[in-house]
Backbone as numpy.savetxt, mean C-alpha at the origin, in Angstrom:
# Nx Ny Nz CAx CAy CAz Cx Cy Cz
-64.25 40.12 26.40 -64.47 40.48 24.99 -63.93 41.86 24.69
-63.82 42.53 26.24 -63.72 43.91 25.78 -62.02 44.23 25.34
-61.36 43.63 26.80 -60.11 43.32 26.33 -59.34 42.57 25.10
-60.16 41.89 24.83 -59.92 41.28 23.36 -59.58 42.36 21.94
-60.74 42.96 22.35 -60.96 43.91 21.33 -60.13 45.05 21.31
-59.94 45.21 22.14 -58.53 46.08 22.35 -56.87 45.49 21.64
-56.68 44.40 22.58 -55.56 44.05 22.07 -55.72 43.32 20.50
-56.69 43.13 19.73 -56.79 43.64 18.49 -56.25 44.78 17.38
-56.69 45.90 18.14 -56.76 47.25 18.03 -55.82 47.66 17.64
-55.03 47.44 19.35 -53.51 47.35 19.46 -52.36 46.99 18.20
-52.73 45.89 18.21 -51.99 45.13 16.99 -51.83 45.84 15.91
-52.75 46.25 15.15 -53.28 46.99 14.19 -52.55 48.13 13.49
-52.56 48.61 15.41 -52.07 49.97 15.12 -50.01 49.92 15.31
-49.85 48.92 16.24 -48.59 49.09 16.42 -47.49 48.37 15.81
-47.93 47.43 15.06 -47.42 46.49 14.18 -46.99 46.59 12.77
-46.31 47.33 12.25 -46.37 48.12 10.92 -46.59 46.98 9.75
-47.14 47.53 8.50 -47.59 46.62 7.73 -46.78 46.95 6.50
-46.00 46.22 5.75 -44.73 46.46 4.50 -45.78 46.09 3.39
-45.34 46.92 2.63 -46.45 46.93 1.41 -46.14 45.33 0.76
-47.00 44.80 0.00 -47.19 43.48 -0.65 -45.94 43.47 -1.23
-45.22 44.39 -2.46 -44.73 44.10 -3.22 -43.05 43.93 -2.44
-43.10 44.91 -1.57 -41.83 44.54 -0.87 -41.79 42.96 0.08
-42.97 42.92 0.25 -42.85 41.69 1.62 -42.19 40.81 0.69
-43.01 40.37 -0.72 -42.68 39.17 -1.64 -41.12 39.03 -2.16
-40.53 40.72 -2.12 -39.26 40.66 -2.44 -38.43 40.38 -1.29
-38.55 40.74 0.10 -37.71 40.09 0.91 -37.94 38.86 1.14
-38.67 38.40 0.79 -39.31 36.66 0.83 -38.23 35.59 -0.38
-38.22 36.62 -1.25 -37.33 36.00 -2.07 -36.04 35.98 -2.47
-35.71 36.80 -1.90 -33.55 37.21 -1.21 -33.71 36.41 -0.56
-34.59 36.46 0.73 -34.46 35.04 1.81 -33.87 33.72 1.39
-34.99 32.85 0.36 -35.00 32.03 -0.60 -33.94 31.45 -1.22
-33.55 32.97 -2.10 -32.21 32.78 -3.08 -31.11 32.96 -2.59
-30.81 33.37 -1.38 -29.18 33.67 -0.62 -28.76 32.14 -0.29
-29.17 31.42 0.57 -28.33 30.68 0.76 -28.27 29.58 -0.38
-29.33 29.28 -1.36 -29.05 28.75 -2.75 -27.89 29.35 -3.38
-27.79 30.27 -3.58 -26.41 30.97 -4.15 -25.35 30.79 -3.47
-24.88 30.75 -2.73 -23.99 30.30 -1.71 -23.65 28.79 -1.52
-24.52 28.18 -1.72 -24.08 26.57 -1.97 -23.64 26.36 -3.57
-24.48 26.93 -4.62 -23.89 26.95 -5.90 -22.19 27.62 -5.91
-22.06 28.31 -5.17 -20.58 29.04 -5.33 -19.86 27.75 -5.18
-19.81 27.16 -3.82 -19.10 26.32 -3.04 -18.98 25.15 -4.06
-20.45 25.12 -4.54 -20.32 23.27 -5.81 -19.35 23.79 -6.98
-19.36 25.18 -7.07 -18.75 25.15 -8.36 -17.05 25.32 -8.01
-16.88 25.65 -6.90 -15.05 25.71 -6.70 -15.17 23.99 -6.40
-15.83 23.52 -5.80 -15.67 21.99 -5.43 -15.75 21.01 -6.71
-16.43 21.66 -7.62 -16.34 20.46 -8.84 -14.70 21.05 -9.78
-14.89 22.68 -9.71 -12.79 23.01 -10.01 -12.16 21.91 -9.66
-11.73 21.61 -8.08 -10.96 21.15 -7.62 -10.70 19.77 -8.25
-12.26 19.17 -7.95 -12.26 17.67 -8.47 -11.54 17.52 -10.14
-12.28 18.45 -11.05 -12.15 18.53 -12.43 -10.37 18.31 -12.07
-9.79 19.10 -11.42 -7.91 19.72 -11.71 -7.45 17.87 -11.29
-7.31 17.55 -10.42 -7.45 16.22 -9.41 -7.43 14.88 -10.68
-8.82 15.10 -11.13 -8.94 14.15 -12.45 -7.91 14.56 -13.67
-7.93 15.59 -13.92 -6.93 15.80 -15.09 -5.70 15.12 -14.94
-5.12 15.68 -13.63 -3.74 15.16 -13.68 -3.71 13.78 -13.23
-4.62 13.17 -12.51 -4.97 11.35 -12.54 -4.57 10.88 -13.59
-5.47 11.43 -14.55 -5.62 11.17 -15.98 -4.35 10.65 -16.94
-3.85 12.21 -16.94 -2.59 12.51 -17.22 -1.39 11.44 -17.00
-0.67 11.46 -15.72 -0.02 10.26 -15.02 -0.60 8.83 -15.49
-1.88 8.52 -15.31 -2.42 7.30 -15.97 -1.84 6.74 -17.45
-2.39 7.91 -18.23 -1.74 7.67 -19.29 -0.04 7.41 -19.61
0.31 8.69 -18.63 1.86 8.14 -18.87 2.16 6.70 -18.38
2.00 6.40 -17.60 2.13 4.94 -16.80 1.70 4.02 -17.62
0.97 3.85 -18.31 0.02 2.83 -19.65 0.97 3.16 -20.33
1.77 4.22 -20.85 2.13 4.57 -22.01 3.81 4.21 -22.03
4.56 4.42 -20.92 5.51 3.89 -20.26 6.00 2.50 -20.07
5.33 2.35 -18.89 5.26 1.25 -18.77 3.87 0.36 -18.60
3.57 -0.23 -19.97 2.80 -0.99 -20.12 2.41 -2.42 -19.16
1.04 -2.57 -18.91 0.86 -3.65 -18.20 1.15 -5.10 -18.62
1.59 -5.95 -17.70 2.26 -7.22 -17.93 1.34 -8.82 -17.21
1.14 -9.68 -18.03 0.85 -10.64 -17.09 1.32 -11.39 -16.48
0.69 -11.03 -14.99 1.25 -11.46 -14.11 2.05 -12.86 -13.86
3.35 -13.03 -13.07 4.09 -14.54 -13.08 3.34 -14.94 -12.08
3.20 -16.36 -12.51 2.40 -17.24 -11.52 3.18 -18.53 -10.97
4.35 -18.31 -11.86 5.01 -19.85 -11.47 6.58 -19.28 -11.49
7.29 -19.84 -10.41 9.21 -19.76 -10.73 9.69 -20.84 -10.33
10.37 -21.41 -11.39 11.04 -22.72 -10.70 10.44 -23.17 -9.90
10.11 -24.30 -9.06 9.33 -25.20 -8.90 8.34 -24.01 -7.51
8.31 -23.30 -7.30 7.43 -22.06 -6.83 6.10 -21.43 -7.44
5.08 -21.49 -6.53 3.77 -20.81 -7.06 3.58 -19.86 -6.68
3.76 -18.68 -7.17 3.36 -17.30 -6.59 1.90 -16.54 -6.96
1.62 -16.07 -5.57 0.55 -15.49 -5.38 0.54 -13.80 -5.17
0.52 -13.19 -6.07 0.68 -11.83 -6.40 0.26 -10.72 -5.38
-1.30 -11.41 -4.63 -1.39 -10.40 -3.54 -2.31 -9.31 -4.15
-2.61 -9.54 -5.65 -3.33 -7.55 -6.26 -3.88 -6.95 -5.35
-3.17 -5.63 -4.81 -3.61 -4.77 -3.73 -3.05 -4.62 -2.78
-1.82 -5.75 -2.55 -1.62 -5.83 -0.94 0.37 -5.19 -1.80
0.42 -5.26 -0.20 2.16 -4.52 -0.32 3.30 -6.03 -0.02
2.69 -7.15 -0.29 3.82 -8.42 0.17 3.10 -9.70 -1.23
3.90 -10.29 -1.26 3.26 -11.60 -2.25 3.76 -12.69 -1.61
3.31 -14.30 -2.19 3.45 -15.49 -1.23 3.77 -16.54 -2.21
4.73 -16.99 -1.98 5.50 -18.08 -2.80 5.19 -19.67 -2.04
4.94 -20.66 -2.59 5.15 -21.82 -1.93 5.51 -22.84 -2.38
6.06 -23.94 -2.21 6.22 -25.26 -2.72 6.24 -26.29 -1.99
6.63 -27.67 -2.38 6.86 -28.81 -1.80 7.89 -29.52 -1.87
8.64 -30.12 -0.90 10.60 -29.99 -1.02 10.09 -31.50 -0.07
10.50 -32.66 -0.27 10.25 -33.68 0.11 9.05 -33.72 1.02
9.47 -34.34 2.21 7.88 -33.57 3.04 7.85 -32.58 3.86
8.60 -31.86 3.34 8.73 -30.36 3.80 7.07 -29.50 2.93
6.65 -28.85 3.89 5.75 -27.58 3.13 6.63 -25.97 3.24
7.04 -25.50 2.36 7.72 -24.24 2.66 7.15 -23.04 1.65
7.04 -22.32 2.74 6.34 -21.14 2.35 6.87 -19.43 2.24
7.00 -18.86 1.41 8.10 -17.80 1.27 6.92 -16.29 1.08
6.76 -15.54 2.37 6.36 -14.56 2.20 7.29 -13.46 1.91
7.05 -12.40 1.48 7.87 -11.48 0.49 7.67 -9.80 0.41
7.85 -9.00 0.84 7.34 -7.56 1.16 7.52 -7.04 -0.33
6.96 -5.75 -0.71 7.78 -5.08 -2.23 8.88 -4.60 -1.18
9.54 -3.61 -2.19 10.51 -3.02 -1.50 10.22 -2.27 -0.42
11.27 -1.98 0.40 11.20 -1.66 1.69 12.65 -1.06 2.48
13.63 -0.81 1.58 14.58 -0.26 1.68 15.60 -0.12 1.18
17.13 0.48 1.25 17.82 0.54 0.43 19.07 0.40 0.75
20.25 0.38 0.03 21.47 0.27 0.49 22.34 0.78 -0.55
23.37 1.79 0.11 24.29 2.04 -1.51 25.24 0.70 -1.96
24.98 0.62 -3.19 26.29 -0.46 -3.93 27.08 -0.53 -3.51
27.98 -1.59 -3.40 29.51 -2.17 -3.00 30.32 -1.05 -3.97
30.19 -1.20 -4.84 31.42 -0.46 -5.50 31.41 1.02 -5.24
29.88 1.56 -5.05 29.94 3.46 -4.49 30.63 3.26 -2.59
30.25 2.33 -2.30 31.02 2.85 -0.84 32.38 2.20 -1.21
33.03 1.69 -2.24 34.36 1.35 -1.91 35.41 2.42 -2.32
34.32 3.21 -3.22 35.07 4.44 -4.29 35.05 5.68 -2.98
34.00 5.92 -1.82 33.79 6.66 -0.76 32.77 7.67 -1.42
32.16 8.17 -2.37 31.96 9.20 -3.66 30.27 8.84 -3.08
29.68 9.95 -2.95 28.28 9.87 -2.64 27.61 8.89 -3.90
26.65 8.46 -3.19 25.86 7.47 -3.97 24.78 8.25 -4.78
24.34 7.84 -6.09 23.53 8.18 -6.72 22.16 7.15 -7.08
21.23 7.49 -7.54 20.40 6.34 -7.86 20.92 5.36 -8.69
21.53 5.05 -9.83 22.34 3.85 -9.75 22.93 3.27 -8.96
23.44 4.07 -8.01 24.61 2.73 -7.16 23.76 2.75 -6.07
22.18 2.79 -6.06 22.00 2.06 -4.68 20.63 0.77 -5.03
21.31 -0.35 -4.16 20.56 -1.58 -4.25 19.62 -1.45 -3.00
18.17 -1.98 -3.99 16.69 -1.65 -3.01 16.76 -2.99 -2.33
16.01 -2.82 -1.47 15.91 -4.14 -0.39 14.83 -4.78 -0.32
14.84 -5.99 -0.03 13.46 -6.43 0.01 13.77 -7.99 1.51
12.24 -7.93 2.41 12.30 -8.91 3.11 11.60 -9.83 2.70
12.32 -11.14 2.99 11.53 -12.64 3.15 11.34 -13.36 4.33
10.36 -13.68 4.47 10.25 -14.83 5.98 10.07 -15.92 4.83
10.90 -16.82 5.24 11.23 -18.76 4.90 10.27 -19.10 5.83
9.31 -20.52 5.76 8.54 -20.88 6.81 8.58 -22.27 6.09
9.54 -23.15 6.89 9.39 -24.42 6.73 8.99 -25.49 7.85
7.73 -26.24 7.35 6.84 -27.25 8.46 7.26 -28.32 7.51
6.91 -29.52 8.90 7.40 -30.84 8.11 6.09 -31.90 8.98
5.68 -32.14 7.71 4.28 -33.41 7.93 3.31 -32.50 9.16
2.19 -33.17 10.16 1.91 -32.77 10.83 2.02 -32.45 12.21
3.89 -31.98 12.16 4.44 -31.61 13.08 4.10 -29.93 13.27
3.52 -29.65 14.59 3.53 -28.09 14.69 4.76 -27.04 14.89
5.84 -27.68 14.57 6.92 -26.47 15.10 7.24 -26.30 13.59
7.80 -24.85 13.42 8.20 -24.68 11.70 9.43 -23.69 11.86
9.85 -23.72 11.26 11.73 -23.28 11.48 11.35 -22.24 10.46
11.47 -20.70 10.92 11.19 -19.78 10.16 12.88 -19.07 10.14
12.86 -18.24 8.50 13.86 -17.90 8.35 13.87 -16.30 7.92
14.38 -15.23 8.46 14.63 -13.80 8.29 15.70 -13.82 6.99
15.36 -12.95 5.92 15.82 -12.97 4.85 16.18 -10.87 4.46
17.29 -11.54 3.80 17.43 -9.97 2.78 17.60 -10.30 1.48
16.63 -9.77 0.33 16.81 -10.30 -0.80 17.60 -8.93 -1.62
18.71 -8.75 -2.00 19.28 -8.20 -2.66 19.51 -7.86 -4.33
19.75 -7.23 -4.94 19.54 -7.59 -6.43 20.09 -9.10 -6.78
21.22 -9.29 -6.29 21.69 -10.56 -7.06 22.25 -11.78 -5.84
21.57 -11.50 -4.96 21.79 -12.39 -3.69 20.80 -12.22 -2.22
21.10 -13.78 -1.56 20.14 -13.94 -0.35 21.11 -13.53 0.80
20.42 -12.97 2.20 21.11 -12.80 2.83 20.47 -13.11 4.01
20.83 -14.38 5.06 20.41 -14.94 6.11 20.67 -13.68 7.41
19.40 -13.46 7.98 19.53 -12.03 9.23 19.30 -13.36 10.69
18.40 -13.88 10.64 17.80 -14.65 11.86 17.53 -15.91 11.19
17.26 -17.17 12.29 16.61 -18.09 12.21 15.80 -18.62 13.37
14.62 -19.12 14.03 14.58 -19.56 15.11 12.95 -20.80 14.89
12.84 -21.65 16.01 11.75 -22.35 15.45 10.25 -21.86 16.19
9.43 -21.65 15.15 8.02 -21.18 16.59 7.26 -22.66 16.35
5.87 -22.12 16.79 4.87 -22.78 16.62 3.89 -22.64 15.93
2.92 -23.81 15.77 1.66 -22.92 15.08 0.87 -22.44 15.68
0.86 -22.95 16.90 -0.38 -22.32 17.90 0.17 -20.60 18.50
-0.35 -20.11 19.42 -0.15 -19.00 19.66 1.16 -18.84 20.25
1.82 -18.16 19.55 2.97 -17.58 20.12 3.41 -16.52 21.21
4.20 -16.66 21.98 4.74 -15.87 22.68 4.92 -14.76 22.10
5.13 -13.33 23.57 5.08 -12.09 22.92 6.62 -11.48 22.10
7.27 -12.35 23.24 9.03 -12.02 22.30 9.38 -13.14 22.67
9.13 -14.02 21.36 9.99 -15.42 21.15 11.47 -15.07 20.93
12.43 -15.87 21.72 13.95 -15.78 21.60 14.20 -15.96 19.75
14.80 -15.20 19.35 14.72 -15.25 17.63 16.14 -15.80 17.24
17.05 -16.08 18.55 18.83 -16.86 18.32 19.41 -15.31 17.82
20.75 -16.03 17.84 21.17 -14.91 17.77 21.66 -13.67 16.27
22.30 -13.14 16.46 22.48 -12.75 14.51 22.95 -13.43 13.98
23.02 -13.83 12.91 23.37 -14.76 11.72 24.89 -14.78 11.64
24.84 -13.68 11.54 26.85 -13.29 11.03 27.49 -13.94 12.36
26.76 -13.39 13.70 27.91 -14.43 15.05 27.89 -15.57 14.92
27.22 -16.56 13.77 27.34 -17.71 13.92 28.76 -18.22 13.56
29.45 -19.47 13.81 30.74 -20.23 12.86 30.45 -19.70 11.35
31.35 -19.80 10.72 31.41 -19.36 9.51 31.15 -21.13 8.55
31.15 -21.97 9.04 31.20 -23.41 8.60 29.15 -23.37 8.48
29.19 -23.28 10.18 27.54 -23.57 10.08 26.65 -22.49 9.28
27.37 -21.04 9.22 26.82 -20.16 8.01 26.73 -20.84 6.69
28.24 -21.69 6.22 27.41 -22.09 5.48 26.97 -22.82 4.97
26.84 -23.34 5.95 25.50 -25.24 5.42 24.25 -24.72 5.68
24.20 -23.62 6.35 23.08 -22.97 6.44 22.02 -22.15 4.80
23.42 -21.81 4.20 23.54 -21.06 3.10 22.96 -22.44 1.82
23.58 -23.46 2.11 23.24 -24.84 1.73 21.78 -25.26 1.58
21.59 -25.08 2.56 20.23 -25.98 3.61 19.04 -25.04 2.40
19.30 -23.67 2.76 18.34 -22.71 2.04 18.13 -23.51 0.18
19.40 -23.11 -0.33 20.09 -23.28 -1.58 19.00 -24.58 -2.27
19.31 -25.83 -1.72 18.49 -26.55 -2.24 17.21 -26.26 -2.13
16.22 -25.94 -1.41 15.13 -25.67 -1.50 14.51 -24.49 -2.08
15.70 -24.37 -2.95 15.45 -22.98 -4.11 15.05 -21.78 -3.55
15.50 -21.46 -2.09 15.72 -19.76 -1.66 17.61 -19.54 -2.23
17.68 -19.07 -3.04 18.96 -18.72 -3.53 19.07 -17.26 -4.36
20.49 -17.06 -4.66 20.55 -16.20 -5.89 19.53 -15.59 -6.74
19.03 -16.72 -7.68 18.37 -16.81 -8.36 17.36 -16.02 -8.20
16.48 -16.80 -6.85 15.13 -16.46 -6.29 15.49 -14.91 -6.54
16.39 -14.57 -5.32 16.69 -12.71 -5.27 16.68 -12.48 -6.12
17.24 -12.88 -7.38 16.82 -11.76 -9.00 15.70 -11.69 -9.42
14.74 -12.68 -9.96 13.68 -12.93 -9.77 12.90 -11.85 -9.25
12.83 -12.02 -8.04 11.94 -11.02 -6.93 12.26 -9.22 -6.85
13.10 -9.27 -7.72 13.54 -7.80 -7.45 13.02 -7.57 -8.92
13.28 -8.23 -10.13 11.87 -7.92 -11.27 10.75 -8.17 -11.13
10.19 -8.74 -10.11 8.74 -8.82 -10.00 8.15 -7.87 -9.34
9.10 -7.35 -8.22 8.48 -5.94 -7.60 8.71 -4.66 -8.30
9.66 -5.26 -9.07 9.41 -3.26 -9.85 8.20 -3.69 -10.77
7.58 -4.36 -11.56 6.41 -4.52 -12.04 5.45 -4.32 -11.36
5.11 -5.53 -10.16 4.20 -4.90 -8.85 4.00 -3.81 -8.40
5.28 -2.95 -8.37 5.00 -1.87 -7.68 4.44 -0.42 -8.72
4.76 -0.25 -10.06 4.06 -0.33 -11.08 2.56 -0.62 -11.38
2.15 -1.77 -11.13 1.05 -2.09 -11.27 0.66 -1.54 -10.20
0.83 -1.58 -8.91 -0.03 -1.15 -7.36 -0.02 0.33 -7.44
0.32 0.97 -8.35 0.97 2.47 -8.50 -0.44 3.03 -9.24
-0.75 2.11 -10.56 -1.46 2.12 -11.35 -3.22 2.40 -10.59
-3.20 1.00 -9.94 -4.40 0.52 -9.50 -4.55 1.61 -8.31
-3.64 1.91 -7.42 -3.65 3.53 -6.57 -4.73 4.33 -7.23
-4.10 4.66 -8.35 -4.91 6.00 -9.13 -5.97 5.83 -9.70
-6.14 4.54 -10.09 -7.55 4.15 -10.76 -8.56 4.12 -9.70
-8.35 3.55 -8.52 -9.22 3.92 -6.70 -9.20 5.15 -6.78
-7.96 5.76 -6.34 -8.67 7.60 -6.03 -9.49 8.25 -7.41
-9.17 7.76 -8.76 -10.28 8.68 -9.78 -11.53 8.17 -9.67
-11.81 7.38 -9.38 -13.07 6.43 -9.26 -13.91 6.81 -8.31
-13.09 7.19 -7.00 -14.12 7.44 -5.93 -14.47 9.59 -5.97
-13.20 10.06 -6.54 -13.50 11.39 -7.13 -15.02 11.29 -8.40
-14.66 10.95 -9.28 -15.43 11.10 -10.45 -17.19 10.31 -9.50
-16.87 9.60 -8.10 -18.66 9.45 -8.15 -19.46 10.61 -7.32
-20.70 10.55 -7.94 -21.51 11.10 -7.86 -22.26 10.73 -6.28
C-alpha cells in the first residue's frame, strides 16, 4: 500500500499537466489535419475528373454532330451480318447449296499505299493509302467435319486470296500445314479459285461493302469507347 502510494505521488509530480484549454486545442488539430488533407486530394481529384469529362463531352458531341449515328446493316446480298456491338471483328453467313459458309471479318487492321502513289514513286499521303481488312471464308458441307477455310484481304474495291487449307472441327493441331502462298499457285487454278469464291458472293462487291461498314463501325465503337470511359468517371 505503501509503495502504491508513492508511485501515485510520483506520477503527480512528474507527469506535467497542460492546461484544459490547450489539451482541447491540440485534440482538435489532431482531428482536423488529416481531414484537410484528404479534402485537398478530393478536390484536385474531382479537377481532374471534371477536365476528363469536359473534353469526353466535347469530342462526343463532335462525333454526334459529325458524324451522325446510322442503323445498323443487317443484311447484304444474300448475307446476314452480325455487327458484333463492342467487339473489333463482325460475322457474315449464308447458305450456298448445302454448303454452310461463314465469313468472319476484322475492322481495319492495316494499310497499304495506292497503286497509282507507288507507280508515281512520290510519298504517299492519306488519300493514296488503301486500309486493309482480314477475312477468314469457312466453308462446311452437310454433316461433314472438315471445312475448307479461306485467308482473305479485303481491299477497297477487291478480294485478295493469301492461304487456303482444310481443318477440322474438332481440336486442331498446333501448326496445321496452311499450303502454300496463294500467288505460287498456277495462275489457271488461281483462277477458278477466284471463281469458286465469286459465286458464293465473297467478291468485289463484298470488299466494297465491308470497307463502308467499318468506317461506320469504327465510328460507332469510337463513340461507345467514350460513352464507357464517361460513365465509369462520372460514378460515384
Amino acid at each position: 500500500m505503501a509503495a502504491a502510494r508513492l508511485y501515485r505521488s510520483l506520477s503527480k509530480t512528474l507527469i506535467p499537466k497542460l492546461p484544459q484549454n490547450q489539451l482541447l486545442l491540440s485534440c482538435n488539430l489532431a482531428q482536423l489535419h488529416l481531414p484537410r488533407r484528404t479534402y485537398i486530394s478530393d478536390m484536385r481529384k474531382s479537377a481532374f475528373e471534371a477536365t476528363i469529362l469536359r473534353f469526353l463531352r466535347q469530342e462526343l458531341q463532335f462525333e454526334l454532330q459529325s458524324n451522325p449515328p446510322k442503323q445498323p446493316i443487317t443484311k447484304f446480298d444474300s448475307f446476314t451480318v452480325d455487327g458484333r456491338h463492342g467487339e473489333r471483328w463482325i460475322r457474315l453467313k449464308r447458305q450456298y447449296a448445302n454448303e454452310d459458309i461463314k465469313v468472319e471479318v476484322t475492322m481495319f487492321d492495316g494499310a497499304a499505299p495506292a497503286p497509282s502513289s507507288t507507280a508515281t514513286g512520290g510519298i504517299a499521303n492519306a488519300d493514296d493509302i488503301q486500309l486493309h481488312i482480314t477475312l477468314i471464308v469457312s466453308i462446311s458441307k452437310g454433316e461433314g467435319d472438315k471445312v475448307l477455310e479461306i485467308a482473305c484481304s479485303a481491299w477497297p474495291d477487291s478480294i485478295e486470296i493469301n492461304r487456303m487449307f482444310i481443318r477440322t472441327n474438332k481440336k486442331m493441331q498446333a501448326e496445321p500445314y496452311a499450303g502454300p502462298d496463294f500467288k505460287e499457285l498456277d495462275d489457271d487454278l488461281q483462277d477458278s479459285l477466284y471463281d469458286f469464291l465469286e459465286v458464293r458472293g465473297i467478291d468485289d462487291k463484298l470488299a466494297t461493302f465491308l470497307h463502308g461498314y467499318m468506317k461506320n463501325k469504327d465510328k460507332a465503337e469510337f463513340r461507345g469507347w467514350m460513352e464507357r470511359v464517361k460513365s465509369f468517371i462520372e460514378r460515384k
